[in-house]
N, C-alpha and C positions, 0 to 999 in steps of 0.2 A: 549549787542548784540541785532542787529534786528532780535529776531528767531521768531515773528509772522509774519514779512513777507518772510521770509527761509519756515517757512511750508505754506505759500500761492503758492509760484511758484517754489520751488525745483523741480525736476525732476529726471527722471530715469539718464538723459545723466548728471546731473552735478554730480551725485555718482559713475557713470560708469570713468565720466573724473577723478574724485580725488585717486578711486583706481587706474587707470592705471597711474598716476603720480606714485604714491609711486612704482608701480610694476616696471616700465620704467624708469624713474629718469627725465623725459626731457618733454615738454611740445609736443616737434614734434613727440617725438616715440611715447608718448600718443595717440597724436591725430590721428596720422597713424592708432593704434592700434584700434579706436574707427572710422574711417573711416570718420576723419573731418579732414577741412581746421586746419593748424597751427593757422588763425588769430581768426576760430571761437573758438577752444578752448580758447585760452589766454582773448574772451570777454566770456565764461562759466566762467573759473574760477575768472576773475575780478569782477563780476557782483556775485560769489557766495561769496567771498570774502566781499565785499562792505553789501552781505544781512546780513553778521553773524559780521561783523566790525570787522574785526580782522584778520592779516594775516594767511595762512593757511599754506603757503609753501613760501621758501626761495629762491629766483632766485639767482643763480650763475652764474660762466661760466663752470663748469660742470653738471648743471642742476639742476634740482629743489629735496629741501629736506621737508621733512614738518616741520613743528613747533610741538609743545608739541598739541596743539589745532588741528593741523591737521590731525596728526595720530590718537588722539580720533574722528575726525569727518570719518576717513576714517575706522575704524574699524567699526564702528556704519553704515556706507553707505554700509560694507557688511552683514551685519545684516538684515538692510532694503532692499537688494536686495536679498537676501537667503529668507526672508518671501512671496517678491514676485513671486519667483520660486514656492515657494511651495502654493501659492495661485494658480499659473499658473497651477504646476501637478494636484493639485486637482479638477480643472476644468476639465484639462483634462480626467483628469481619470474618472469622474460622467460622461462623456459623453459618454466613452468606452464602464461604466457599468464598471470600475473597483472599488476597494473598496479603493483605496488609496495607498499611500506610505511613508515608514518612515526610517530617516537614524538615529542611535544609534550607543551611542559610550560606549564600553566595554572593563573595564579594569579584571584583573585574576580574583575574585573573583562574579565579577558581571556576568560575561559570562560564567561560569563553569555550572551554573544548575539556576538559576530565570530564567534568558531571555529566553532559548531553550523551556523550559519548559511554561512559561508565550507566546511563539509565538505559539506552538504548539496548547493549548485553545483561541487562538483568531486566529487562521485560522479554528478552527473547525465551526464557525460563517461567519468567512470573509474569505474565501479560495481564493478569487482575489488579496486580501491584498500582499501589495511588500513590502517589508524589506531589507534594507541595514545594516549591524553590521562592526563597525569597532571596531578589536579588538585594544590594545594596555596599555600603561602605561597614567595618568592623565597628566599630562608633556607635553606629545602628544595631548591630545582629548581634552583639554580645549580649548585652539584657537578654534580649529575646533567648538567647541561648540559654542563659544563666535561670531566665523563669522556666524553661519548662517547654517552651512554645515550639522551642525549634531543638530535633534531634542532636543535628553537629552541623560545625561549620567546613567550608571547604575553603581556604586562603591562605594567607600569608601568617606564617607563626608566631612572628615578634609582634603582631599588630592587636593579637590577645592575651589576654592575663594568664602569667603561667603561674599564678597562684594555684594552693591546692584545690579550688574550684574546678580549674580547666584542665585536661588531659589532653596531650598531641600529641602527633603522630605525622611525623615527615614523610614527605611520599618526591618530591621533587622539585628541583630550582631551575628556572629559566631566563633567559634573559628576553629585554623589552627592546624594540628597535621606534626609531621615528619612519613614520608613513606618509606618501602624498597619494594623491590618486596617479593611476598611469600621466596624463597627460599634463600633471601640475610643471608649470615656469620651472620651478627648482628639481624639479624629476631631471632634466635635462645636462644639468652642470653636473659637470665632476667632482667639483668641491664646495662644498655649499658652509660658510662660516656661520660662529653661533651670531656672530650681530646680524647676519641678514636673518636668522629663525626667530631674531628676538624682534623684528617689523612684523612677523607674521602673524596671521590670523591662526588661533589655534584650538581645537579640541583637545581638552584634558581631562583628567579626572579633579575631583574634589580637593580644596586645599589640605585637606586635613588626613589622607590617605598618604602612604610611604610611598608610593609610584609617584606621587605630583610634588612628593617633598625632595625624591630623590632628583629627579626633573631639574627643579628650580635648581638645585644645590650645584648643578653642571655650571648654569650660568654665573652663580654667586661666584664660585672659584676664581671666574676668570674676570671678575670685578664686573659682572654684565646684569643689568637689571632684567630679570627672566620674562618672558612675553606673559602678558595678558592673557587671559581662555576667554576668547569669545564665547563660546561655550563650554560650563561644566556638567560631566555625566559618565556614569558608571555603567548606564546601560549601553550591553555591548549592540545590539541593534541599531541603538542611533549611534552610534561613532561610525559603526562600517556599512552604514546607509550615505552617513553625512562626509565621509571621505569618500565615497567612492562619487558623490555628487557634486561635489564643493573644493574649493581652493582650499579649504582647513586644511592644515598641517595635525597628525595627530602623536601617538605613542600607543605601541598596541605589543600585548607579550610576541614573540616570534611564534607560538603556535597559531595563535590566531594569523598573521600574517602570510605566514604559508600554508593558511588549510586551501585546497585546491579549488576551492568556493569564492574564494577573494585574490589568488596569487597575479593572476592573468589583470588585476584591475587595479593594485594597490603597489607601489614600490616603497623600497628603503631609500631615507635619503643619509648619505655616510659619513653625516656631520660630527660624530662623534662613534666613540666604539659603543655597543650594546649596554644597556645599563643589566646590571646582575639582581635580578629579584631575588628576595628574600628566600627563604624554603615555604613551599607551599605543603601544605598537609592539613588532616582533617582535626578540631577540637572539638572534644565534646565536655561535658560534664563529667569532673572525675568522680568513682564510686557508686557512678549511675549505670546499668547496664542499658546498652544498645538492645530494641527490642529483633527478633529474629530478622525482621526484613528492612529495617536500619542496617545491621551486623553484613546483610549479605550485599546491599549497597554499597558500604565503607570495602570491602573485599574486592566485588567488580572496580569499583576506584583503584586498591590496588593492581589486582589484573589491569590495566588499560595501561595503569604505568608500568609494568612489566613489559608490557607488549611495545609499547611506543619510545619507551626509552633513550635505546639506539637514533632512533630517528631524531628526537629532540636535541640529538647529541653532535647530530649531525648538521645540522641548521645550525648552529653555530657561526655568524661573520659572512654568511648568504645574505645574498638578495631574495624575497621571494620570485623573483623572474628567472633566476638561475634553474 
């Protein structure tokens, strides 16, 4: 491949043209889309074709598909154009007088109590600082990462690709307990077996997330068909709106459960010992740098686990009522 002369003369418009092929399927909708002649696009992508030697996309007569090499150069064109946005905010924003901006992506555990907590100590510094959180499952927020869209992730490590794409960075492991509200029937008993949790009504997360896989896998061991989720959901809101309202049985990490916000209203029940999550820590894009005020977020996230540590350590086999 000619890629020393690909990075002499690439340009914004020939990564602008390649993603709107894959988005449009057609060389004219592209071009429409991008506010060029048909003929100049077809000499953009011929000529960007010709720099990398090698076809990118496949002309049909219902339009163009990419190749294996395409969709890699077109994922990576949104990479490189998502840095450039955020070169562009960042300008903007020193000129404002604003401190910056940062988009993160959070799954259950990461978003319950680090991030809130880790933005809260870095606005008491940068109170101009803008923040973007998308909550959701890994499933979801890796694309998103891997375009460009979202700085780093804050969750569970094994749940994304530690291909040379992604870089982590461990910060801590916690464990998960089962919750009812204060006053639930099974709050009451001392021993509560898993065939009575598997009658119950229950709040989980998504099948396809490591918390709901590790969950069910309790039950399988013991030859028990794992309950049903009456409700599935990652947003931490409605779990500890709808426990603290509701008979739902849920599964919540131990910090959430003993933040002093919910201790007084939620109990463990000690059907089983704590399930051990994964390592949680932050992934970003490897080779990409973090811009200033991303860099100084990732840092407050460490400081918070510095500081809280000990206490995490110490919740351990508690009750939140203790």
């Amino acid at each position: 491949m000619k890629l020393d002369r690909l990075e002499r003369w690439a340009t914004v418009r020939h990564f602008r043209l390649a993603i709107a092929l894959v988005e449009y399927g057609s060389i004219l909708h592209a071009a429409r889309a991008l506010h060029l002649s048909q003929p100049t696009a077809t000499k953009l992508l011929q000529d960007l074709e010709e720099a990398i030697g090698a076809p990118l996309f496949i002309r049909g007569r219902r339009g163009v598909t990419p190749t294996e090499l395409g969709q890699a150069f077109v994922d990576r064109s949104r990479m490189v154009l998502a840095q450039i946005d955020h070169v562009s905010h960042a300008i903007d924003a020193l000129g404002r007088g604003y401190a910056g901006r940062v988009a993160i992506g959070c799954v259950l555990t990461g978003s319950s109590y680090l991030v809130p907590a880790a933005i809260a100590r870095l606005r008491s510094s940068r109170p101009d600082i803008r923040i973007k959180i998308v909550d959701g499952v890994s499933a979801e927020l890796i694309p998103r990462l891997i375009s460009g869209e979202l700085d780093f992730l804050i969750g569970r490590l094994s749940d994304v690709s530690t291909s040379a794409v992604v870089a982590q960075e461990a910060l801590f492991s916690e464990n998960a307990i089962i919750v009812a509200r204060r006053d639930h029937p099974l709050a009451q008993q001392p021993n509560v077996k898993l065939e009575q949790l598997a009658r119950e009504a229950w709040l989980l997360p998504h099948t396809e997330t490591t918390l709901r896989k590790q969950f069910d896998n309790i039950f399988y061991r013991e030859n028990i068909d794992p309950p049903h989720a009456t409700i599935e959901t990652v947003s931490m809101f409605n779990i500890l709106w709808l426990l603290r309202q509701t008979d739902l049985l849920g599964i919540l990490p131990q910090s959430v459960a003993f933040d002093p916000a919910y201790r007084t209203e939620i109990v463990r029940l000690p059907a089983f010992e704590p399930l051990v999550l994964e390592q949680i820590g932050v992934s970003r894009l490897s080779g990409v740098g973090l811009s200033p005020t991303a860099s100084a977020l990732v840092e407050a996230l460490r400081e918070i686990m510095r500081s809280t540590s000990e206490v995490l350590a110490g919740l351990q086999g508690l009750n939140p009522q203790d």
